[in-house]
Structure formats: structure tokens, C-alpha cells
N, C-alpha and C positions, 0 to 999 in steps of 0.2 A: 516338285515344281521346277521348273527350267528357267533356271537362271541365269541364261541368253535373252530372254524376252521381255519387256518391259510388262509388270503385273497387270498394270492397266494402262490405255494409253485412247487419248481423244484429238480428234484434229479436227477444227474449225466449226466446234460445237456452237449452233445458231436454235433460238426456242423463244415461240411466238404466241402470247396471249392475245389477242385480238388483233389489235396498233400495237400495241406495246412487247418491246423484244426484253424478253428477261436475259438471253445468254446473246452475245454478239462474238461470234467467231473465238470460241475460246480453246486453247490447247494447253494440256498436259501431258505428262507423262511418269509414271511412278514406278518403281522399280520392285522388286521381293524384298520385303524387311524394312520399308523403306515408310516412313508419316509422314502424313502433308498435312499442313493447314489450310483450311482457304477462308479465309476472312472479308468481311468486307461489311458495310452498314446495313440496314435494316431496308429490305428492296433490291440488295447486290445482284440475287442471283445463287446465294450460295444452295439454298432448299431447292432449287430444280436444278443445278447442276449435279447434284448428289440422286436425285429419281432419273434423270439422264443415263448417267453412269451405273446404275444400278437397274436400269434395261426398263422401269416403271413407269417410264415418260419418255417418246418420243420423238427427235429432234428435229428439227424444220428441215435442218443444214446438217452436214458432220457428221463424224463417225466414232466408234468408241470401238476399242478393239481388246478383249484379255487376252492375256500368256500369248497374243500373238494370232488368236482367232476374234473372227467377228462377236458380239455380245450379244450372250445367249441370257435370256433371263434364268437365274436360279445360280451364277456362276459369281457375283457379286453380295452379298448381305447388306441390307439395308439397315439400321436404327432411326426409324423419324419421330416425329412427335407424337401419334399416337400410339400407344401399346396395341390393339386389336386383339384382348384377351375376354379370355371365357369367363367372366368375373361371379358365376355362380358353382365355378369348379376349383379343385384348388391349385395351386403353382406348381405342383406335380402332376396333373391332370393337364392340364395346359403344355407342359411341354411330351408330354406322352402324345398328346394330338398332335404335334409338329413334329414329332419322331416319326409317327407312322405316316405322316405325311410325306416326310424326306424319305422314308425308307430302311429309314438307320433301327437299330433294336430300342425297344420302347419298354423293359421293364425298371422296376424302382432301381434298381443296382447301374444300371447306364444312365440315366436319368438323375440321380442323385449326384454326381461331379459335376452339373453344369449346374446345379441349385446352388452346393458350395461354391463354386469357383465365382459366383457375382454375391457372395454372401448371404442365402438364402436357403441355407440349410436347414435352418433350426423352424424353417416358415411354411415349407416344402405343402405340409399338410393341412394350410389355413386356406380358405378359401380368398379368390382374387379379390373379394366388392371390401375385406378387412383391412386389404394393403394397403399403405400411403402411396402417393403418385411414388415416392423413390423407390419404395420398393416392387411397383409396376416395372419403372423404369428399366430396375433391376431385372426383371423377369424376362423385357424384353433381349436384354442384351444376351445372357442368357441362350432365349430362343436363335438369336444369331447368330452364337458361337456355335450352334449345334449343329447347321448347316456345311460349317469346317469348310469355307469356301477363301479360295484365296487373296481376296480381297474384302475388308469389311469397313461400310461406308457408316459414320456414324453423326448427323447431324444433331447439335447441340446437345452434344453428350452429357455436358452437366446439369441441362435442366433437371429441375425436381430435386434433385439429389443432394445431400445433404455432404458435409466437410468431410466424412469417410466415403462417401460416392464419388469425392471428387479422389480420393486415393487410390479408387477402385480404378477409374477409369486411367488413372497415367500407369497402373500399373500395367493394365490388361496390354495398353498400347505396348508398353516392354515388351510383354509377352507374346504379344503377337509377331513384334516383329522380329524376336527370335526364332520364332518359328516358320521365319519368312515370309510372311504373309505381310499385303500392305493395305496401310490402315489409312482413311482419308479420313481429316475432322472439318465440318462446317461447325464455326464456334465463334461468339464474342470474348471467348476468354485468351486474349490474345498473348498477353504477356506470359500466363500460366504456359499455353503449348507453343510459346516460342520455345520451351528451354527440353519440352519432351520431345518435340519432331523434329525431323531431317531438314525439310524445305517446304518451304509456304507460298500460296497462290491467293493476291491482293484481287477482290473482285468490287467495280465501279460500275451501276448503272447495264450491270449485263456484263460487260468489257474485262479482260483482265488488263489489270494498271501499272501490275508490279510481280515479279517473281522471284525469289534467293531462297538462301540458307533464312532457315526459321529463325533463327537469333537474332535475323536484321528486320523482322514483320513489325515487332513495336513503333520503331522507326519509320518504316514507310506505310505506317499506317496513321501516324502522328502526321505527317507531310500531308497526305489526304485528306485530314480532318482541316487540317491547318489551309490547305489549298478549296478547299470546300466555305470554308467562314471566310475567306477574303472573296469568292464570287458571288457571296450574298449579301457583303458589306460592299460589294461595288466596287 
């Protein structure tokens, strides 16, 4: 990975449902090794700016560029809310069909370290319709990691997941980012990945409002909420 170039990087990102602009001119920039948060209320913008950036959706306006080229789809990983598994096959089977689909080797021996590495080792062989949402959840992350792409977008990572899911996920984020790769989270859990990412992106109404170091997102997101209940109290 070329650590010259910004991992991912967007400029003047614009995304239009109908009348209604979910994204208004929004820029980032993230670097290798680097978490972002991007935060914001329930309508921000955070779930399309993350399909944006992940080449699934797009943009009216704007541009998204990795390592320094235009955005190719397949070069980003997504995690959204739906799983999209084969739920009459089992969690080994499932990511064998996304093996041979990326290309990579697809026997139980390559296969079995991405089943351990999101805690699903011991489950490998049960079929998908038995798992809890977590451990879908789990499956899917998983099926991202396996992809090995330099940037992994992961929207509301902790849904479903239970108090060891949320271990999973600050872990992986470590790990990812020693491994250079950079991780984007769209999440309400603001005060939890203030304390595991780099720097956070405040999202208002489409707009970004606010940018720093993640340690100060609590905070200006409290200002937000706080600036929010005074234009409705008039």
C-alpha cells in the first residue's frame, strides 16, 4: 500500500433522493491505518455516504478517489445492514461462495481463519437460518475481511451484536489499522469510538458540521443536539 496517498479521499460529495439531498457537498479524507467516525442523527446521511464511498451508490456531484485512483467498485468493503447470506448453507459454505467469487482459494484450510478471526469457528458447519442476527452479523464481517481490500467501510458495526461483538469489533478496528488499511465507522456509538479512532466526521441534514480528532466527537455532538432542542423550542 502506498503510503503517499490518501486511502480514500472524496471531494464535494452531493446525493439526491428525489427533492431531498441526503449528502451536500461533503469531503473527506483518510489516510492508511487511519478510523474515522462519522456520526450524526438518525436522516444524517451517514448510510449513503458509506454506499457512496464504497462505489454502491452514485453521486449526483463529487468525486471519491482510492490510493490515489478514481473508485473502482470491489477496491473498498462494505458491511451494511443486511447480511445477504445463503441461510440454507452453512457459514463455511457461504464464505467458499465469496472465495471463488473474489478469486482467492476456497478450501476449508483458507477458509477457516476468517471463520476464527470474527469468532466463528466452533459454528463454521451449522447452517445460516440456526445463527442469531450476531452471529450473521459476524459472518458478514468475515465475508469482508476476505476481500483484503484496503479500505473497510463498516456501517453500524455494532448492531445485533452482543457485549463480546462489541470487543470484536474495536479489536478488528486495531488490527486493521496495523495493517494499514483504513477503517470508516458509521455509528451511534459515539462516545465508545471516540476513544478507538483517529478522527471523526459530524454529519447534519446531508452537510458535514464538524471535523477533529475523535476524542472531541462527544462534545460536538452534544453542541448539536443541544443546538437542535433550542430551534425547536424557538
Amino acid at each position: 500500500m502506498n503510503e503517499t496517498k490518501a486511502a480514500i479521499e472524496a471531494r464535494g460529495l452531493c446525493k439526491r433522493y428525489g427533492r431531498t439531498w441526503a449528502l451536500v457537498d461533503v469531503d473527506l479524507c483518510i489516510r492508511p491505518g487511519e478510523a474515522l467516525v462519522v456520526a450524526g442523527r438518525n436522516g444524517s446521511g451517514k448510510s449513503t455516504l458509506l454506499r457512496v464511498l464504497a462505489g454502491s451508490l452514485r453521486p449526483d456531484r463529487g468525486e471519491v478517489r482510492l490510493l490515489g485512483t478514481s473508485l473502482r467498485r470491489g477496491r473498498a468493503a462494505l458491511v451494511g445492514h443486511a447480511s445477504f447470506t445463503y441461510d440454507l448453507l452453512t457459514g463455511m459454505e457461504n464464505l467458499r461462495i465469496a472465495a471463488r467469487l473474489l478469486g482467492r482459494p476456497s478450501g476449508p484450510e483458507e477458509i477457516q481463519p476468517f471463520l476464527d478471526r470474527v469468532g466463528l469457528g466452533a459454528r463454521g458447519a451449522d447452517r445460516v437460518q440456526a445463527y442469531s442476527a450476531g452471529m450473521r452479523k459476524r459472518l458478514t464481517l468475515a465475508r469482508a475481511l476476505m476481500q483484503d481490500a484496503p479500505v473497510l467501510l463498516l456501517d453500524e458495526p455494532y448492531g445485533q451484536l452482543d457485549p463480546p461483538g462489541f470487543g470484536l469489533i474495536d479489536r478488528l478496528v486495531d488490527e486493521l489499522r496495523a495493517e494499514g488499511r483504513a477503517v470508516v465507522l458509521a455509528s451511534h456509538q459515539v462516545e465508545r469510538l471516540s476513544r478507538i479512532c483517529d478522527r471523526a466526521l459530524l454529519l447534519d441534514a446531508g452537510r458535514a458540521v464538524w471535523s477533529g480528532p475523535a476524542s472531541e466527537l462527544p462534545f460536538a455532538f452534544q453542541r448539536l443536539e443541544e443546538a437542535s432542542i433550542r430551534a425547536v423550542a424557538g
